[in-house]
N, C-alpha and C positions, 0 to 999 in steps of 0.2 A: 309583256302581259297586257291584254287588250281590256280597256273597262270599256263599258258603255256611259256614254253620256249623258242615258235615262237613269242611270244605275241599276238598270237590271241586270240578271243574272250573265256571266259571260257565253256561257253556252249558248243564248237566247241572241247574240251580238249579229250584227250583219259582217259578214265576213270582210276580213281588212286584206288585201292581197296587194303585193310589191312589187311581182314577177324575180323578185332578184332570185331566187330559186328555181328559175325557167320552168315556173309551173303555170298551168292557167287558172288554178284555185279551183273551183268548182264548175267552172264555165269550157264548153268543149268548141270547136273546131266544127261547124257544120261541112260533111265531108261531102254535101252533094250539092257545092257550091264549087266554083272556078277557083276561088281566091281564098287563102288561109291566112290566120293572125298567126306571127314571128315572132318571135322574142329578136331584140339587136340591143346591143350596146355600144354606145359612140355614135358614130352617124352609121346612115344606112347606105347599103352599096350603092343607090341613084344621088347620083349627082344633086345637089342644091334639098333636098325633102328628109323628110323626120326632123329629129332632133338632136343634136350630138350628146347630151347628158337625158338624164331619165330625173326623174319627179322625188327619186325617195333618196338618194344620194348625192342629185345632183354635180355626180361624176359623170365620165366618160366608163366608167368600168361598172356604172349602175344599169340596171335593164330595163326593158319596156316591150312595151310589144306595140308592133305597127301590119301595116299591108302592102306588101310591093306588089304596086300595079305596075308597073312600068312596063313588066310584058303579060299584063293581061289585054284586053280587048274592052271597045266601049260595050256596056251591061254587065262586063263579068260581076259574081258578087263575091261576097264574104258576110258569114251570119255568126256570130259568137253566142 
């Protein structure tokens, strides 16, 4: 159950998102971009980058979302 900090009403609340659900919550994917946000848990396939735990479990089996550029190109974007 999420309260607000102002104690206003819950409905009214800025939205709390985890990803552990491999959702992106309200927020989408701009598709006319090169590069998309991922959900990973644990580390991520490139070598040495991300993080191997996520912020709300701080497991290895908690999730997060990141951007592998590794095979993008300099400029490519990504817009969430």
């Amino acid at each position: 159950n999420i309260e607000c900090t102002d104690q206003t009403d819950e409905l009214s609340c800025p939205l709390t998102c985890t990803f552990e659900q491999k959702s992106l919550c309200s927020w989408n994917n701009d598709r006319k971009q090169k590069l998309s946000w991922d959900f990973g848990s644990g580390r991520t396939s490139s070598l040495d980058t991300g993080p191997s735990t996520d912020h709300t479990t701080h497991s290895i089996n908690g999730t997060y979302i990141y951007l592998e550029t590794s095979t993008g190109l300099f400029g490519d974007r990504a817009h969430l």
